[in-house]
PDB file of N, CA, C and O in Angstrom:
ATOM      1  N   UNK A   1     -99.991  47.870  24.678  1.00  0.00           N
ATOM      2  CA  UNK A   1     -98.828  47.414  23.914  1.00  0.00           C
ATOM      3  C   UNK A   1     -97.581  48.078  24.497  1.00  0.00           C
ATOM      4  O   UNK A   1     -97.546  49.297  24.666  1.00  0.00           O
ATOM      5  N   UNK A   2     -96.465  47.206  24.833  1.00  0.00           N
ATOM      6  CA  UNK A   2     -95.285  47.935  25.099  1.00  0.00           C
ATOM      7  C   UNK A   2     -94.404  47.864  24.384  1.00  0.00           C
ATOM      8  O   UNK A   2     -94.278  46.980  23.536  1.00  0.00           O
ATOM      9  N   UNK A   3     -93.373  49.075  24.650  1.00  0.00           N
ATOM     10  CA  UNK A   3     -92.355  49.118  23.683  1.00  0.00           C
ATOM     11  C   UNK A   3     -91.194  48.709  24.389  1.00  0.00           C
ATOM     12  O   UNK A   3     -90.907  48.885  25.573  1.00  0.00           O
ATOM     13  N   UNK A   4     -90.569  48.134  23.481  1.00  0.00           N
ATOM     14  CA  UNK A   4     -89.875  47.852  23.780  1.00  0.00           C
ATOM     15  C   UNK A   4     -88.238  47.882  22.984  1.00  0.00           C
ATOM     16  O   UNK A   4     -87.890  47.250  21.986  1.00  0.00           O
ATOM     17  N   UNK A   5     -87.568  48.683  23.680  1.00  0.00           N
ATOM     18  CA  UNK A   5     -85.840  49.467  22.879  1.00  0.00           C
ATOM     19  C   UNK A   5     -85.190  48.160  23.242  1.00  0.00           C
ATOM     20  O   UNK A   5     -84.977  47.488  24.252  1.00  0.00           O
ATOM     21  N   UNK A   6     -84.911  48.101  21.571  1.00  0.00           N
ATOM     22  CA  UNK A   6     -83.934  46.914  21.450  1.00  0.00           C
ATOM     23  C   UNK A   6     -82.394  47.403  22.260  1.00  0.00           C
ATOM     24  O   UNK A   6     -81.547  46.537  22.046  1.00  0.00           O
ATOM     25  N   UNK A   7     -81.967  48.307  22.931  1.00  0.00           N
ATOM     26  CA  UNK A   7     -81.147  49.428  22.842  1.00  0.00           C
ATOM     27  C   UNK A   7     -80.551  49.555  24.221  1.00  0.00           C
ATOM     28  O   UNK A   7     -79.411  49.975  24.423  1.00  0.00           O
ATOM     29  N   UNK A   8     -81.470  49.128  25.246  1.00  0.00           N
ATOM     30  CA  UNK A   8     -82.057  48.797  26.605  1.00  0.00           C
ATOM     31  C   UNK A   8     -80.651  48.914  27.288  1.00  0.00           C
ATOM     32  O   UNK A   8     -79.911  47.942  27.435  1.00  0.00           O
ATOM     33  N   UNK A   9     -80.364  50.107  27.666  1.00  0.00           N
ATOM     34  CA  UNK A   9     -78.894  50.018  28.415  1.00  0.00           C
ATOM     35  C   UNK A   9     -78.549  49.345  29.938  1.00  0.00           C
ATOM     36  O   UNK A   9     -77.437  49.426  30.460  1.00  0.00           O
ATOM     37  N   UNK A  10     -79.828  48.603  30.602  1.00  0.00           N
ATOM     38  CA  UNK A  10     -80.036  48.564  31.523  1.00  0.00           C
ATOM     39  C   UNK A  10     -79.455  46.783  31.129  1.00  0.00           C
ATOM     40  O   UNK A  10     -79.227  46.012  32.061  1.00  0.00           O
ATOM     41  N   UNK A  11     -79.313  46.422  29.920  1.00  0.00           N
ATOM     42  CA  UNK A  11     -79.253  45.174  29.304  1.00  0.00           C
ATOM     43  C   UNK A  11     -77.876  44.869  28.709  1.00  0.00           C
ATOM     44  O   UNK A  11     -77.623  43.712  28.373  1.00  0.00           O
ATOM     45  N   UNK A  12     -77.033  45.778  28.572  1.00  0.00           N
ATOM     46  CA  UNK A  12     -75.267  46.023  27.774  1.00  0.00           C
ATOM     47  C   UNK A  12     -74.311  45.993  28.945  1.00  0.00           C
ATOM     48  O   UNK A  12     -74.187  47.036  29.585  1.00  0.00           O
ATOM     49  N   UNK A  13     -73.889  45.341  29.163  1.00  0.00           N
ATOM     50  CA  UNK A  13     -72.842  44.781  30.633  1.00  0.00           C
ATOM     51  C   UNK A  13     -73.188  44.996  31.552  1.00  0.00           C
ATOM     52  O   UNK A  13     -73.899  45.978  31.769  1.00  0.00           O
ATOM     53  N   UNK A  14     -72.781  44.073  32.543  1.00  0.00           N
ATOM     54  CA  UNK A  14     -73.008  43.517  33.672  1.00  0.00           C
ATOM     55  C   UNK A  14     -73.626  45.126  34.924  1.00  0.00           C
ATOM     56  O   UNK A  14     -73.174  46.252  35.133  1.00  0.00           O
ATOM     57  N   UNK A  15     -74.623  44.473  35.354  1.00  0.00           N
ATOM     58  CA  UNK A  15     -75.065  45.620  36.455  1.00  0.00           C
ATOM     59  C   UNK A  15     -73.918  46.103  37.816  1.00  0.00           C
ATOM     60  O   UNK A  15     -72.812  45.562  37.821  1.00  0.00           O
ATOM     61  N   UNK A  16     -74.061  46.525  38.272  1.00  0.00           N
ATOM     62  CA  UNK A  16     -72.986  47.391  38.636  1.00  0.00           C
ATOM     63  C   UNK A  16     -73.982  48.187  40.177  1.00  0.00           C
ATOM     64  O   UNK A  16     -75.197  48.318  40.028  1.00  0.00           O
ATOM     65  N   UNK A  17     -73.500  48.524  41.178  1.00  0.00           N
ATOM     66  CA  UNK A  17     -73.904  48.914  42.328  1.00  0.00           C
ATOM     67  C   UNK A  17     -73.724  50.558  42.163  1.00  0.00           C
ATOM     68  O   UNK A  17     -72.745  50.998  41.560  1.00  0.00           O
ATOM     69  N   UNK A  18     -75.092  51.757  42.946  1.00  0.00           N
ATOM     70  CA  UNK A  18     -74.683  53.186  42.257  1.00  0.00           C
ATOM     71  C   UNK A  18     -73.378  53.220  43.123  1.00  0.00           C
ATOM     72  O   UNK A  18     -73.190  54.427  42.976  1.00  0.00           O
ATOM     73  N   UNK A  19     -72.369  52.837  43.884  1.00  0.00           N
ATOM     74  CA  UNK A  19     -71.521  53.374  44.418  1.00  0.00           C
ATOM     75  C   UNK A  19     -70.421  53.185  43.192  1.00  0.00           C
ATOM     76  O   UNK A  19     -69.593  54.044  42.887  1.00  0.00           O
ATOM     77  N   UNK A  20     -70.545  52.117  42.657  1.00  0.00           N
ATOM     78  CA  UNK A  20     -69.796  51.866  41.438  1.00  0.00           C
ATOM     79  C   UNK A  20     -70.150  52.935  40.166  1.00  0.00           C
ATOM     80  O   UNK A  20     -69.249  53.246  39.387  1.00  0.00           O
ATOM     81  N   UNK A  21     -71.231  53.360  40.042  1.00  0.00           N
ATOM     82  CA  UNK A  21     -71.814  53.794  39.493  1.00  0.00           C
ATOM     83  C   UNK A  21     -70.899  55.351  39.305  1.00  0.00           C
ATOM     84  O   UNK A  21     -70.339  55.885  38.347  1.00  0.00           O
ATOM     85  N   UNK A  22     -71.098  55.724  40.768  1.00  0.00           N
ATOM     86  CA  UNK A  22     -70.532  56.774  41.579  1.00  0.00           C
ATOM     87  C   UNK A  22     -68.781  56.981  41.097  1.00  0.00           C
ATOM     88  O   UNK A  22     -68.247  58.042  40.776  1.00  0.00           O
ATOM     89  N   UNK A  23     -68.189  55.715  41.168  1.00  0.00           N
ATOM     90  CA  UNK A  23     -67.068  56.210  41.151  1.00  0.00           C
ATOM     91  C   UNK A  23     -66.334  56.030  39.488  1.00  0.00           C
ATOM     92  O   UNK A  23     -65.325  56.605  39.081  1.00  0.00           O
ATOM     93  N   UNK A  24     -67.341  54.901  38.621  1.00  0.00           N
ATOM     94  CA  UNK A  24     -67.070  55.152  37.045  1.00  0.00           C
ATOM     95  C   UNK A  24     -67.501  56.857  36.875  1.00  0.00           C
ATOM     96  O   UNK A  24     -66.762  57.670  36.320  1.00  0.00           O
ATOM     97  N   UNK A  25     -68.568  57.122  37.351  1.00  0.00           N
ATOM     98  CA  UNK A  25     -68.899  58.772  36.613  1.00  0.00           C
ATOM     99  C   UNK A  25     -67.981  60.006  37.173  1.00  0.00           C
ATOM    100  O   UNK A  25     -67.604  60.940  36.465  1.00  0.00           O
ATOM    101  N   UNK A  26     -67.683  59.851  38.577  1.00  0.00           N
ATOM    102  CA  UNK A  26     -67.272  60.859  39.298  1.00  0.00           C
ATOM    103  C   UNK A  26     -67.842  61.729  39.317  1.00  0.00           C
ATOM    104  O   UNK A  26     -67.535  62.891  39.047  1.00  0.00           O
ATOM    105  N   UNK A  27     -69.407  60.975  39.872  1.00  0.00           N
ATOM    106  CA  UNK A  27     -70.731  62.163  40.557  1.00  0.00           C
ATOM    107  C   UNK A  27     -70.714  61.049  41.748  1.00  0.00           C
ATOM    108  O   UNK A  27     -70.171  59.976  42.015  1.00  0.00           O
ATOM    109  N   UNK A  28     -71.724  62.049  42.340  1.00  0.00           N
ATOM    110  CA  UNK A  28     -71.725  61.532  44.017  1.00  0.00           C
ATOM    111  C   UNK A  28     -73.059  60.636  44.070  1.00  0.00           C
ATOM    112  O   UNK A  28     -74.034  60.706  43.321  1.00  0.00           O
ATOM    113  N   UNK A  29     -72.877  59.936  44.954  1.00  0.00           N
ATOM    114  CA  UNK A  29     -73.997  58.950  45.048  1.00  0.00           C
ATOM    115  C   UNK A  29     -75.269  59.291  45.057  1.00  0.00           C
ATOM    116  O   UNK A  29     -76.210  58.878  44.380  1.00  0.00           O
ATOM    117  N   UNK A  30     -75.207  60.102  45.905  1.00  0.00           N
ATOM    118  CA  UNK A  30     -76.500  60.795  46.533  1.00  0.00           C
ATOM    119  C   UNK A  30     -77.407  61.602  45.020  1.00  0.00           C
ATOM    120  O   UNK A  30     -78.619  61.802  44.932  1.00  0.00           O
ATOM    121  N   UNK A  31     -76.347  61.924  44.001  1.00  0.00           N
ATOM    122  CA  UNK A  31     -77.256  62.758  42.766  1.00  0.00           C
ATOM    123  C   UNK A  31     -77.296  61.684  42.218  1.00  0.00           C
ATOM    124  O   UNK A  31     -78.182  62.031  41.437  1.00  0.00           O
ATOM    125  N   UNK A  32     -77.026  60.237  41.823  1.00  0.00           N
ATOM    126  CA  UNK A  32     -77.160  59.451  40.929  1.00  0.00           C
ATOM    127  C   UNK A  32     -78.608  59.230  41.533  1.00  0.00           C
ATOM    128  O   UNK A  32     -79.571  59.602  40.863  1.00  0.00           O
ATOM    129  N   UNK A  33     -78.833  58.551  42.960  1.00  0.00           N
ATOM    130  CA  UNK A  33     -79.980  58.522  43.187  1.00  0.00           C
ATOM    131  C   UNK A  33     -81.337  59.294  42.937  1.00  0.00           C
ATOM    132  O   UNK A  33     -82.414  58.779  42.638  1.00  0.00           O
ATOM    133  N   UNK A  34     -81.065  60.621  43.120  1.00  0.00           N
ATOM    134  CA  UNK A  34     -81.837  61.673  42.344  1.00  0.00           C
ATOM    135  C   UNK A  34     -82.338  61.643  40.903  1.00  0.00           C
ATOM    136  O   UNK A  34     -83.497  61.925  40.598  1.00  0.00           O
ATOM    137  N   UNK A  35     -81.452  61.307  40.095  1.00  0.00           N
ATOM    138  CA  UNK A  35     -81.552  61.378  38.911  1.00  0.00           C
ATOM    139  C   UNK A  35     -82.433  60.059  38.316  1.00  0.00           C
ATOM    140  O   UNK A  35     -83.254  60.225  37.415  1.00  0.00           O
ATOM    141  N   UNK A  36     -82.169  58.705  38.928  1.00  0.00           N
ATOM    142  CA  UNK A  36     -83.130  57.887  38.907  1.00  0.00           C
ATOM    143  C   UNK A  36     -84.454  58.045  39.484  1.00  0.00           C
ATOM    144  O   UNK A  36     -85.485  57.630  38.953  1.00  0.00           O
ATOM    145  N   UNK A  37     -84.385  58.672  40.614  1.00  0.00           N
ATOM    146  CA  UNK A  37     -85.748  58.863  40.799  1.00  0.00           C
ATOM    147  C   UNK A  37     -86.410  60.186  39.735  1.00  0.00           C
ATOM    148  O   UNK A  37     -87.612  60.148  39.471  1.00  0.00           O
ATOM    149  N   UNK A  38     -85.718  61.087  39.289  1.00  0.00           N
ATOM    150  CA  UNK A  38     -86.398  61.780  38.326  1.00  0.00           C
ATOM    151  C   UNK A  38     -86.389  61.424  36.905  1.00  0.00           C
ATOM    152  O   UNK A  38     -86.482  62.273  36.018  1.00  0.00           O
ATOM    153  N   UNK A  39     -86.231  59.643  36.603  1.00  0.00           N
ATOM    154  CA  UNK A  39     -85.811  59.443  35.579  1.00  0.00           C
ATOM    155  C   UNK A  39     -84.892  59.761  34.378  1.00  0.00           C
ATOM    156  O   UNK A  39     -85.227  59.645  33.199  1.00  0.00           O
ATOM    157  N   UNK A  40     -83.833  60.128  34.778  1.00  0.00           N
ATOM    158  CA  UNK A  40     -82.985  60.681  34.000  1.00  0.00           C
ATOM    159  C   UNK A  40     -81.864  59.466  33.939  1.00  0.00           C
ATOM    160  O   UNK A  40     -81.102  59.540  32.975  1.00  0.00           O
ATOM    161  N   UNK A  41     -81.708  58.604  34.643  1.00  0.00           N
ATOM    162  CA  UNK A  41     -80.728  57.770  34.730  1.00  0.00           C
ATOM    163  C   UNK A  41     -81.430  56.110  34.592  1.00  0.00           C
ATOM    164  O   UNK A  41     -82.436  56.017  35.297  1.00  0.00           O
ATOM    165  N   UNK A  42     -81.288  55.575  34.276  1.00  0.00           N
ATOM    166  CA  UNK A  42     -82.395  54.479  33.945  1.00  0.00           C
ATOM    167  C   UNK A  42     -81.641  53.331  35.015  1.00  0.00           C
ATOM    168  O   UNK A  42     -80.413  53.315  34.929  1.00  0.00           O
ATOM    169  N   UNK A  43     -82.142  52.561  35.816  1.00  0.00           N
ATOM    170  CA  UNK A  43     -81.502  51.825  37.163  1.00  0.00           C
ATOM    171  C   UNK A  43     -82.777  50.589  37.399  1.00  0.00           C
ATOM    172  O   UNK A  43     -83.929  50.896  37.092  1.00  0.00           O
ATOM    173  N   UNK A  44     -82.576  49.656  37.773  1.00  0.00           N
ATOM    174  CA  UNK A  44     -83.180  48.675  38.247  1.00  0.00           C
ATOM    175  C   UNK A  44     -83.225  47.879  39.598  1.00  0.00           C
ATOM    176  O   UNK A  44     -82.611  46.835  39.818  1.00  0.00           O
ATOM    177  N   UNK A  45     -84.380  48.803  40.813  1.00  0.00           N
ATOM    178  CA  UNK A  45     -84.008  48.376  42.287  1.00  0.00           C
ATOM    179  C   UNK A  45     -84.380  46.509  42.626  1.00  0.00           C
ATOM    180  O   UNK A  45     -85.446  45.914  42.463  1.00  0.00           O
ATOM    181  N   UNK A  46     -83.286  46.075  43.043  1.00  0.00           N
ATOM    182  CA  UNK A  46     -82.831  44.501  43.150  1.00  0.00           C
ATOM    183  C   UNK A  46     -83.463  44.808  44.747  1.00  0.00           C
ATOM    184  O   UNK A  46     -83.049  45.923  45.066  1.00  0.00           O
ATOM    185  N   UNK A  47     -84.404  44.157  45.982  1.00  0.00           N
ATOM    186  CA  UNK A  47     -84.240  44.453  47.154  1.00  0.00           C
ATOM    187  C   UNK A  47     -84.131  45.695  47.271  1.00  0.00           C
ATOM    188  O   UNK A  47     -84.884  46.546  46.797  1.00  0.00           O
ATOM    189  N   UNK A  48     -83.061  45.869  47.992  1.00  0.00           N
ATOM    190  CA  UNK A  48     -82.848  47.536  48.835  1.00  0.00           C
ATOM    191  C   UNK A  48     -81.926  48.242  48.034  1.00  0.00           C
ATOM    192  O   UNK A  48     -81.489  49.289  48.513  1.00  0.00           O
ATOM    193  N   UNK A  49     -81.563  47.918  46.990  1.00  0.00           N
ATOM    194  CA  UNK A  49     -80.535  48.657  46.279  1.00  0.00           C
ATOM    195  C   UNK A  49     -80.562  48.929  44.899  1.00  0.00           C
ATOM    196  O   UNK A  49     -80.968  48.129  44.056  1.00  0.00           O
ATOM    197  N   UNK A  50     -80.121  50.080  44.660  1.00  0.00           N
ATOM    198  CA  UNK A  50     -80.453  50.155  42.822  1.00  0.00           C
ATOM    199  C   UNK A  50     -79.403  49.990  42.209  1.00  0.00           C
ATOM    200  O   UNK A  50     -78.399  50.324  42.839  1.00  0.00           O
ATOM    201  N   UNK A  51     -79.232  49.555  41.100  1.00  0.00           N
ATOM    202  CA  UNK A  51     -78.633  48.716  40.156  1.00  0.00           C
ATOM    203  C   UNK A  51     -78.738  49.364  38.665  1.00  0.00           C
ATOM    204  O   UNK A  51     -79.883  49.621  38.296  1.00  0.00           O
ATOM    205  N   UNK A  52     -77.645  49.663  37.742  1.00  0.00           N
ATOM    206  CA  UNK A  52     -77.356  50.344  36.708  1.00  0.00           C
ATOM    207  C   UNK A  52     -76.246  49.169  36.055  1.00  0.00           C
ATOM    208  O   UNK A  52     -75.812  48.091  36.459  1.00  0.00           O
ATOM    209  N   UNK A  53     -75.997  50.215  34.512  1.00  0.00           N
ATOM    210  CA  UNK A  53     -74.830  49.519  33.816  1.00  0.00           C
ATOM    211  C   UNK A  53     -74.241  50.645  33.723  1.00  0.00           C
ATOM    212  O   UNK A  53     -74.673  51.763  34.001  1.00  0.00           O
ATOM    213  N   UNK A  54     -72.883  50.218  33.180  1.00  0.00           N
ATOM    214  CA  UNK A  54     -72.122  51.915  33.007  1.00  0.00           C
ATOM    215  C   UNK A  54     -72.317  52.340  31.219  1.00  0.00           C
ATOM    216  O   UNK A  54     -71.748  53.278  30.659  1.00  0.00           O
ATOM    217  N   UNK A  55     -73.431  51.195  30.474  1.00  0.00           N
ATOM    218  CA  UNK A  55     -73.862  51.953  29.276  1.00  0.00           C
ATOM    219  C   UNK A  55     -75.216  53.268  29.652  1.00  0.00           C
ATOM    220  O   UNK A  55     -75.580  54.202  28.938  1.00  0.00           O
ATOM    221  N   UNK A  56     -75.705  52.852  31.034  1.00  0.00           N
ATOM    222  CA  UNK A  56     -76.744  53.508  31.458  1.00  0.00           C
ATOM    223  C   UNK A  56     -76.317  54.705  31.532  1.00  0.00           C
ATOM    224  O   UNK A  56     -76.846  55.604  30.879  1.00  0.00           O
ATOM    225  N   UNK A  57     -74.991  54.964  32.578  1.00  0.00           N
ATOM    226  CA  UNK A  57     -74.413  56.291  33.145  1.00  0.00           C
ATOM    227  C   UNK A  57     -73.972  57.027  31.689  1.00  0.00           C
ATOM    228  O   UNK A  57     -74.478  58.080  31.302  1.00  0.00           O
ATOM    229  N   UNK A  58     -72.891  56.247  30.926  1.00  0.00           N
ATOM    230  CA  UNK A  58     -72.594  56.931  29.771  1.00  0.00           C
ATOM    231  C   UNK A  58     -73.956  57.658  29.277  1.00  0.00           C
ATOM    232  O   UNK A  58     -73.946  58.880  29.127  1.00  0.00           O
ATOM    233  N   UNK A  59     -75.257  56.822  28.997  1.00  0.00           N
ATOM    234  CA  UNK A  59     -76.323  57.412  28.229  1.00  0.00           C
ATOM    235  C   UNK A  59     -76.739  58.651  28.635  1.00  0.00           C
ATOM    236  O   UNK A  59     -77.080  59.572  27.894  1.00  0.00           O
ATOM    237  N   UNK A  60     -76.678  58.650  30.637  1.00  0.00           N
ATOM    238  CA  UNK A  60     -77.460  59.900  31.233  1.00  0.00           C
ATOM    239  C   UNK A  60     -75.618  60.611  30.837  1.00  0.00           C
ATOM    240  O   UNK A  60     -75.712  61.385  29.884  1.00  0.00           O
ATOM    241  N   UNK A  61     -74.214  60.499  31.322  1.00  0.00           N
ATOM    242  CA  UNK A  61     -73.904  61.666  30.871  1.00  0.00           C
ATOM    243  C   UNK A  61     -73.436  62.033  29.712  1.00  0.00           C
ATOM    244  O   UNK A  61     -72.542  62.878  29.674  1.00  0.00           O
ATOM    245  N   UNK A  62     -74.020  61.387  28.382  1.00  0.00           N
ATOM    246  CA  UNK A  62     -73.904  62.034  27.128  1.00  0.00           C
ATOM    247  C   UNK A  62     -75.104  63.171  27.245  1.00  0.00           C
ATOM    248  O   UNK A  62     -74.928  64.289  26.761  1.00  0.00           O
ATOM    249  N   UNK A  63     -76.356  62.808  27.928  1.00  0.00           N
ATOM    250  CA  UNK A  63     -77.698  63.318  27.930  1.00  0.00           C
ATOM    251  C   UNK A  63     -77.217  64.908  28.416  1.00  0.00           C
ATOM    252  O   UNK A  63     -77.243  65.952  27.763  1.00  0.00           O
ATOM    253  N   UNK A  64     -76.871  64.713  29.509  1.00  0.00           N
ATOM    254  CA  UNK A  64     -76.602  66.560  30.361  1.00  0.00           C
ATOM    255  C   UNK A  64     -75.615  66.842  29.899  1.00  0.00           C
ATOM    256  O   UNK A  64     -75.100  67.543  30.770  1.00  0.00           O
ATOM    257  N   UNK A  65     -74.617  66.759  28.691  1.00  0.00           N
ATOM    258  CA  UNK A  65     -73.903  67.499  28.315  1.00  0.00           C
ATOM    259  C   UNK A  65     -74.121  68.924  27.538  1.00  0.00           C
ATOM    260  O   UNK A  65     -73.581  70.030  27.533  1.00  0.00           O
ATOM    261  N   UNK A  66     -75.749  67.957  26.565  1.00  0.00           N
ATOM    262  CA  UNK A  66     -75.761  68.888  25.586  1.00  0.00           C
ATOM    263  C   UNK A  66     -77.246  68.986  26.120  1.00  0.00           C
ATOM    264  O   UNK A  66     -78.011  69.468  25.285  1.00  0.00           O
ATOM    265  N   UNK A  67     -77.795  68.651  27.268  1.00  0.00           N
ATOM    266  CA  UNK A  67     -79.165  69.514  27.895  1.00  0.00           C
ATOM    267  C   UNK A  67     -78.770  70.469  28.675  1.00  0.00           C
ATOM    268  O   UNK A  67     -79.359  71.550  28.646  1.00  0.00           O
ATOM    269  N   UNK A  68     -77.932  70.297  29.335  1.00  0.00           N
ATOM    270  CA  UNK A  68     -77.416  71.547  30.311  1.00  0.00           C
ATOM    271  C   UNK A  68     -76.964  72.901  30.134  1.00  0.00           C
ATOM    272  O   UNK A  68     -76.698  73.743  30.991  1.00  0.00           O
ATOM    273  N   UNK A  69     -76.913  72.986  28.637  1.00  0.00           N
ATOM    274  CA  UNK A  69     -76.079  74.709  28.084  1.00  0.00           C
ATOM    275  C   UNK A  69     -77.459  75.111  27.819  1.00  0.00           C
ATOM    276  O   UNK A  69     -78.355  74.539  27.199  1.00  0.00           O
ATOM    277  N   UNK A  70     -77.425  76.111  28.369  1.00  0.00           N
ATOM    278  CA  UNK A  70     -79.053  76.797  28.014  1.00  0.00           C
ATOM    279  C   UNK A  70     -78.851  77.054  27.000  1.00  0.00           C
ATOM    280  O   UNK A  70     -77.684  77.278  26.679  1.00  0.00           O
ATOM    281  N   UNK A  71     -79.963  77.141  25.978  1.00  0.00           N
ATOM    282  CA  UNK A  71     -80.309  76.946  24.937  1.00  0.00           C
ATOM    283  C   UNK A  71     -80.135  78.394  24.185  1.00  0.00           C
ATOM    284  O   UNK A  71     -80.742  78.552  23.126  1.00  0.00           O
ATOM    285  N   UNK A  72     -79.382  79.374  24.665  1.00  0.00           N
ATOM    286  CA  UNK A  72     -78.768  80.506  23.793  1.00  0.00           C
ATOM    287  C   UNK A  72     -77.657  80.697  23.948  1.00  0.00           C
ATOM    288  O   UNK A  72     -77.229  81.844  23.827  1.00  0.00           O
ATOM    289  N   UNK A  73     -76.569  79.334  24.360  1.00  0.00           N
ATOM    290  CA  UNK A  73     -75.610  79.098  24.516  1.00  0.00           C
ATOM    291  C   UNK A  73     -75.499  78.410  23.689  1.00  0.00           C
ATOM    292  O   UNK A  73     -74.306  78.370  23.388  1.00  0.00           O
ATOM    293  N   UNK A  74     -76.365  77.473  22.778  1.00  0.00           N
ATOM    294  CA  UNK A  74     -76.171  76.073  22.534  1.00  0.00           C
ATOM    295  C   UNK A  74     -75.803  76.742  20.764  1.00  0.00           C
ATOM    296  O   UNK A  74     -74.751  76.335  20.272  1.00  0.00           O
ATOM    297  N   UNK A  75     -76.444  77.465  20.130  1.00  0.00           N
ATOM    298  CA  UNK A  75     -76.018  77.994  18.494  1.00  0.00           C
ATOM    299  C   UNK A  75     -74.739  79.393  18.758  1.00  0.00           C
ATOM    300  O   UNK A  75     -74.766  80.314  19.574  1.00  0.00           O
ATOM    301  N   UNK A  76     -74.009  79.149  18.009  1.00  0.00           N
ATOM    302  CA  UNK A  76     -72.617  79.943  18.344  1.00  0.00           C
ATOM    303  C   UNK A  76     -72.463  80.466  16.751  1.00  0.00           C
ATOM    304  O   UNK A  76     -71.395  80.850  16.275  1.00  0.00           O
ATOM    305  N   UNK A  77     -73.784  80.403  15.993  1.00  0.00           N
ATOM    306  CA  UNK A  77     -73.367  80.753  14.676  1.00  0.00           C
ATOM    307  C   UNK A  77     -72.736  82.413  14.214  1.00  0.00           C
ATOM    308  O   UNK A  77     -72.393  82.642  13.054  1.00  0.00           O
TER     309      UNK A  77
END
């Protein structure tokens, strides 16, 4: 059985090339690619090229904002 996310950012405006990708985020190409291959960025390879939305990029960089503060950084109580 698959699941399936009504939510699917790979599905919320038009796909977009990572160089585009690259220059909506202002990360470098070369880590967007990374990050899809370690699944962190969700992308869809068309042929020879991978393919995103910029609801995708928003999703991965809302994601490392608040994964990236190590975690005795993260409570300031």
């Amino acid at each position: 059985m698959s699941h399936n996310d009504p939510r699917d950012p790979l599905t919320v405006g038009e796909l977009i090339t990572l160089q585009q990708a690259a220059e909506y985020s202002g990360l470098n190409k070369r880590s967007l690619n990374d990050y899809i291959k370690r699944g962190r960025l969700k992308a869809k390879r068309v042929g020879l090229f991978w393919l995103t939305t910029r609801t995708a990029v928003d999703e991965y960089l809302f994601s490392r904002s608040f994964d990236n503060i190590p975690k005795k950084y993260r409570d300031r109580s």
